[in-house]
C-alpha positions as CSV (number, residue, x, y, z in Angstrom):
1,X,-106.1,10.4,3.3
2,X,-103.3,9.9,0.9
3,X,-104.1,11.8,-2.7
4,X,-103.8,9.1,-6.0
5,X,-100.3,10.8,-6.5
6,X,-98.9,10.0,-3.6
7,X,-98.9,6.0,-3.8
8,X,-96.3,3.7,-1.7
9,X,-95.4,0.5,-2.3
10,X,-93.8,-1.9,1.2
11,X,-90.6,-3.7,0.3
12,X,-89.7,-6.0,3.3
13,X,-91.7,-3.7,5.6
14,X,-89.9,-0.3,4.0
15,X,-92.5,2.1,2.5
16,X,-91.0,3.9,-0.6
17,X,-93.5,6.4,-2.6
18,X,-94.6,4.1,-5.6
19,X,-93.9,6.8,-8.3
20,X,-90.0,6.1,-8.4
21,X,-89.1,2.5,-6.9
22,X,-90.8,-0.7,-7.9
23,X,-90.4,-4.0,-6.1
24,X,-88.2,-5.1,-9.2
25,X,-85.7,-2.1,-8.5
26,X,-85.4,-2.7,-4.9
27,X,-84.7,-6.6,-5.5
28,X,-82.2,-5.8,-8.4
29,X,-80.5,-3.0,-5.3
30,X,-80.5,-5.9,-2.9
31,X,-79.7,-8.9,-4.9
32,X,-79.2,-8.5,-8.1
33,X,-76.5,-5.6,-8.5
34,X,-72.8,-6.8,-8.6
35,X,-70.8,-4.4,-7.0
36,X,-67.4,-3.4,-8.4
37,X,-64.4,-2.6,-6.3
38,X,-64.1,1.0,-6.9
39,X,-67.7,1.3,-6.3
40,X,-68.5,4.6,-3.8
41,X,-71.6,4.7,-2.3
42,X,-73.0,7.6,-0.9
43,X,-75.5,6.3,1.8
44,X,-77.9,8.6,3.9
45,X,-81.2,8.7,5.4
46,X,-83.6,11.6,2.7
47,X,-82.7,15.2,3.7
48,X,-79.0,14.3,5.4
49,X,-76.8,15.7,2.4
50,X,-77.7,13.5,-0.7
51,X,-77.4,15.8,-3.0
52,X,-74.8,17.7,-1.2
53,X,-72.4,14.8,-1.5
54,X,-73.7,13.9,-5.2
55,X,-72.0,17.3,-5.7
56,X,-68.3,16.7,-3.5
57,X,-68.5,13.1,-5.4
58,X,-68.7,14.4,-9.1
59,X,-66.1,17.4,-8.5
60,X,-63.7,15.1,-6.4
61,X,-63.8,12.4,-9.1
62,X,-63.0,15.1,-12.2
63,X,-60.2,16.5,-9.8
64,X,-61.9,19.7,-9.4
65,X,-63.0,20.6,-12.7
66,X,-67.0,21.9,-12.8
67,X,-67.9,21.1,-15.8
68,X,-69.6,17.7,-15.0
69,X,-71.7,19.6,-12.3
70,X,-72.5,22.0,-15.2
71,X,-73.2,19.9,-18.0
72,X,-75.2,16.8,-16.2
73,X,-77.8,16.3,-13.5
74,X,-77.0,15.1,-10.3
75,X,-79.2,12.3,-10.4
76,X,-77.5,10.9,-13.7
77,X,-74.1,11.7,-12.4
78,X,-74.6,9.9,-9.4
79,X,-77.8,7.6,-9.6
80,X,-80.0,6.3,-7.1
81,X,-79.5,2.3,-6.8
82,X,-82.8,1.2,-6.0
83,X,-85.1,3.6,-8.0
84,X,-86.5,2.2,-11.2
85,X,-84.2,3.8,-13.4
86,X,-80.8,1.9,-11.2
87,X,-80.2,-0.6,-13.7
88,X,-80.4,0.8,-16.7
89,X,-78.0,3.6,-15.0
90,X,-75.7,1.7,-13.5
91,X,-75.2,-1.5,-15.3
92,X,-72.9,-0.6,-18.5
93,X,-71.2,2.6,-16.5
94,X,-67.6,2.8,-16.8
95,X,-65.8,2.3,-13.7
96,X,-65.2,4.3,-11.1
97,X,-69.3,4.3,-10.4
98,X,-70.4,6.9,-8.0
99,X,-74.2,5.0,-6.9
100,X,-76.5,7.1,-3.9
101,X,-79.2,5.2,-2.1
102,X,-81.2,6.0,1.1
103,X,-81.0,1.6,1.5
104,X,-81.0,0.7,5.3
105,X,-78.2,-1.6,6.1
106,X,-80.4,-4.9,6.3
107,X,-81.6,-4.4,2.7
108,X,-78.1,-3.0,0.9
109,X,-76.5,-4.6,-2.1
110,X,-75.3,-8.1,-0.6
111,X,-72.6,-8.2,-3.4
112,X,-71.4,-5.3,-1.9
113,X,-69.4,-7.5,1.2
114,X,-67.7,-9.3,-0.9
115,X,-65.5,-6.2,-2.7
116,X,-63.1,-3.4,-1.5
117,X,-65.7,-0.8,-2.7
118,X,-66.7,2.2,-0.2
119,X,-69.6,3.8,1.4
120,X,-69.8,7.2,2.5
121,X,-72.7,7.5,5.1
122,X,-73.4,11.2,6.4
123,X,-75.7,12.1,9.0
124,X,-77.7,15.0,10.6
125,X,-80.0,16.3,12.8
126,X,-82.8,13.9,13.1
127,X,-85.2,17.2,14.2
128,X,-83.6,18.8,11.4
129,X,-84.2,15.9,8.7
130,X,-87.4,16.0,10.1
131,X,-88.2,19.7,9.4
132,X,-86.6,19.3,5.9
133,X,-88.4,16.5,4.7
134,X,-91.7,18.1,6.0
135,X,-91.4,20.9,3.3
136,X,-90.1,18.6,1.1
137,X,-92.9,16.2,0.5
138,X,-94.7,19.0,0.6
139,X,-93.4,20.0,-2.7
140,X,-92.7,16.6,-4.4
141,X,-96.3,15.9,-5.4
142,X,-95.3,11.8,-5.1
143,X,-94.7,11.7,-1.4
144,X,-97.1,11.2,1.7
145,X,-97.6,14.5,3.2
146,X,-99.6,15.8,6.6
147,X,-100.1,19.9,6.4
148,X,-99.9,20.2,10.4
149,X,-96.0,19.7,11.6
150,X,-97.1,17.9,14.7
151,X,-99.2,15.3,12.2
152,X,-96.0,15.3,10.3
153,X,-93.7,14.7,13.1
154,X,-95.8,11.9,14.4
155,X,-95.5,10.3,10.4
156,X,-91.6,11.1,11.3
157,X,-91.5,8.8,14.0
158,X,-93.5,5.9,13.4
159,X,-92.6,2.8,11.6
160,X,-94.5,4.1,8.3
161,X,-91.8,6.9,7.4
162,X,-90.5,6.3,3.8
163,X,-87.0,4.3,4.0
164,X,-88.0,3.5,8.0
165,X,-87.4,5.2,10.7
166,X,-84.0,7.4,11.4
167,X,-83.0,5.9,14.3
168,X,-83.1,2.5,12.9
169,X,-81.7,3.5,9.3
170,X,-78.8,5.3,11.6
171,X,-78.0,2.3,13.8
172,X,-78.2,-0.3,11.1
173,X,-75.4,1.9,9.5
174,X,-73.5,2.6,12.5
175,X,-72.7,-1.1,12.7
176,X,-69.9,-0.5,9.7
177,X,-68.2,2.0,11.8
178,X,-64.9,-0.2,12.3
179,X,-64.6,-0.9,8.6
180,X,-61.8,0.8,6.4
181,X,-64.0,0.8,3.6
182,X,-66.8,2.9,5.5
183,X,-66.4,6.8,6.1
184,X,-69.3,8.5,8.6
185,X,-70.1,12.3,7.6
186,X,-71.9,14.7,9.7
187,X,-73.6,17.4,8.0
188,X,-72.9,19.7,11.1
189,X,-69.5,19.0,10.4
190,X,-69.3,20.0,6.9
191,X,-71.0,23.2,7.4
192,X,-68.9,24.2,9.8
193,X,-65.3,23.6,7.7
194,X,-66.5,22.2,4.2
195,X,-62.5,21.9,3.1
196,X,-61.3,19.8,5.6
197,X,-64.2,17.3,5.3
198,X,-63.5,17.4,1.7
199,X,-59.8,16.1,2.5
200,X,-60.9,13.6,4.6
201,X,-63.2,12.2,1.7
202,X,-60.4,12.6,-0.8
203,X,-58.0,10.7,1.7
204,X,-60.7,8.3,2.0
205,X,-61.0,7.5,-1.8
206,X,-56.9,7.6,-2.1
207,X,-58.0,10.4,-4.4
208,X,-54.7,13.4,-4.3
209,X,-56.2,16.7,-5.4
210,X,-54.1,19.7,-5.0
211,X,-55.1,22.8,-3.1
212,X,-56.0,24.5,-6.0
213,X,-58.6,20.9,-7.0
214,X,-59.9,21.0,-3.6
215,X,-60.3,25.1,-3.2
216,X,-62.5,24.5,-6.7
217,X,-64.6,21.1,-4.5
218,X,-65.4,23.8,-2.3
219,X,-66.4,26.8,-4.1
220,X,-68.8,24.5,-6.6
221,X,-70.7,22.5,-4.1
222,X,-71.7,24.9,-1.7
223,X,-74.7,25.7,-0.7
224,X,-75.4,29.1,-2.7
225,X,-73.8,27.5,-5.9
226,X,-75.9,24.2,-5.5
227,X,-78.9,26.4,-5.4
228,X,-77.9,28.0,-8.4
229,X,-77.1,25.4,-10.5
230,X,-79.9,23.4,-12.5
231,X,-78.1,20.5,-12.9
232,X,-78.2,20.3,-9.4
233,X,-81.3,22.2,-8.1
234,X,-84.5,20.1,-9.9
235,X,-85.6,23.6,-10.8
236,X,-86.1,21.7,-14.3
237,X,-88.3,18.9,-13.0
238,X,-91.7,19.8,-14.0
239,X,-94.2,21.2,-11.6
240,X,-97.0,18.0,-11.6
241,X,-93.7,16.2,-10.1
242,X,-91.9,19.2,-7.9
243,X,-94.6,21.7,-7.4
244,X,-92.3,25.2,-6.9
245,X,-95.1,27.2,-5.7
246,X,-94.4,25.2,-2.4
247,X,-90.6,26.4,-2.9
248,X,-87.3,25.4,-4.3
249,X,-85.4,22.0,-3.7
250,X,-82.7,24.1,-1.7
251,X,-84.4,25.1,0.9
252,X,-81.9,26.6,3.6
253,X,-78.9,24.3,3.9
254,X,-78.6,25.5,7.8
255,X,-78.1,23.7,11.1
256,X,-80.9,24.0,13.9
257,X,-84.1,24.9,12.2
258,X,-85.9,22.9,14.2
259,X,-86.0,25.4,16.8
260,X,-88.3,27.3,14.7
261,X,-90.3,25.0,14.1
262,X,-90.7,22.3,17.4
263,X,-92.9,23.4,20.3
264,X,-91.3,22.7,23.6
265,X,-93.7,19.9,23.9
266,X,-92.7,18.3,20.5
267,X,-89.1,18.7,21.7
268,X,-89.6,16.9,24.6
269,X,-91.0,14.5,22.9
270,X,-89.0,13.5,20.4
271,X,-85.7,14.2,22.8
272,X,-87.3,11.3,24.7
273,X,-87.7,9.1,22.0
274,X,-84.1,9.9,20.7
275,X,-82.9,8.9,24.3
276,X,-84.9,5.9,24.4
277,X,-83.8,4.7,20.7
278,X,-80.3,6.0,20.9
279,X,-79.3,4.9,24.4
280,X,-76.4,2.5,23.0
281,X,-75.1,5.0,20.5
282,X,-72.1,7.2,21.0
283,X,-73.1,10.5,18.7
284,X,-73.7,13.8,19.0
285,X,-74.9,17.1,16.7
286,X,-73.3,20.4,17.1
């Protein structure tokens, strides 16, 4: 039983939590939005790195300097496309925009195809996204939440998980692979050598920072001074919306904390599904 908070609404056979997307926003996402040529998009599936790369974005694109990350929240720096503040966001921004959305392939911004504009797609550890978003809807009083993990997991893998299911959000995406204009991230991967992902990002936007520009990319979007920052931690979103009792938006940043959370039969499980769902695709998480 879903609590009155925690509403969805089904845009072609998506479920997003009602509170933040209307069907208007997600047609204006699809249909409506005219993409510019130095557009970036940074594309994930909830809990890959959104936030993370909101951060890299807005300190990449002001060559380094933190004050943007100081002075203005994430979510205005880099908006969502398809919530129901995207238009009014996006529409007048000076160019270059820096846009997030969780979209799956089939329902991204068709205008986008036509322009050199980029996406940026990172991707992680399905068990890990699932763990992650567990805790998170438990603390965002607009999502649908199940108090046992295993109830939760099952919600993970069936068709009614909000934005669809990973392995069909990740495969949709995969199919851009071979484009120029499309970069693929893996969150392993950038916590194991942040800097060198960073250059590969910059290379990818023809953006030249300078060692000292890219040292500063590092230092400011790293875990301990993301969770530090409250333009970029929602500790100022109020409690009915992000209850903080249940904890803080930065949760742990790691790799593998699924292991302390997935029984051996869960892992079986899901590693079965995985196999099953991922058979065709070439990827792996460290």
């Amino acid at each position: 039983m879903m609590e009155a908070g925690r509403q969805y609404i089904e845009f072609e056979h998506i479920r997003v939590p009602a509170a933040v997307h209307t069907m208007e926003s997600f047609n204006y996402a699809w249909k409506e939005f005219e993409t510019r040529d130095d557009d970036v998009f940074n594309v994930t599936y909830p809990k890959s790195g959104t936030t993370w790369l909101q951060e890299i974005l807005s300190l990449i694109y002001s060559n380094g300097d933190p004050t943007p990350v100081k002075t203005a929240f994430s979510w205005d720096r880099v908006p969502w496309i398809e919530q129901h503040g995207g238009r009014t966001q996006l529409e007048n921004r000076p160019s270059p925009r820096l846009i997030t959305t969780h979209l799956p392939f089939h329902l991204f911004t068709q205008s986008f195809f036509k322009t050199k504009a980029k996406v940026i797609y990172t991707i992680r550890n399905p068990k890990d996204v699932c763990v992650s978003l567990y805790y998170f809807s438990r603390m965002v009083q607009f999502m649908e939440y199940r108090d046992d993990f295993q109830d939760f997991v099952s919600l993970f893998l069936s068709k009614d998980i909000m934005f669809g299911r990973w392995f069909e959000h990740v495969k949709g995406w995969l199919t851009m692979k071979d484009n120029p204009n499309f970069l693929i991230l893996s969150y392993e991967d950038m916590l194991k050598d942040l800097r060198s992902n960073v250059i590969k990002i910059c290379k990818f936007l023809a953006r030249e920072l300078d060692d000292a520009a890219i040292d500063s990319v590092v230092e400011h979007s790293s875990f301990q001074a993301m969770k530090n920052n409250p333009m970029s931690n929602y500790s100022v979103v109020p409690n009915d919306i992000f209850d903080k009792k249940y904890g803080t938006f930065h949760r742990k940043g790691v790799a593998g904390d699924h292991k302390n959370h997935f029984t051996p039969a869960q892992e079986e499980e899901f590693e079965k599904i995985y196999k099953d769902c991922m058979k065709d695709v070439n990827i792996s998480f460290t």
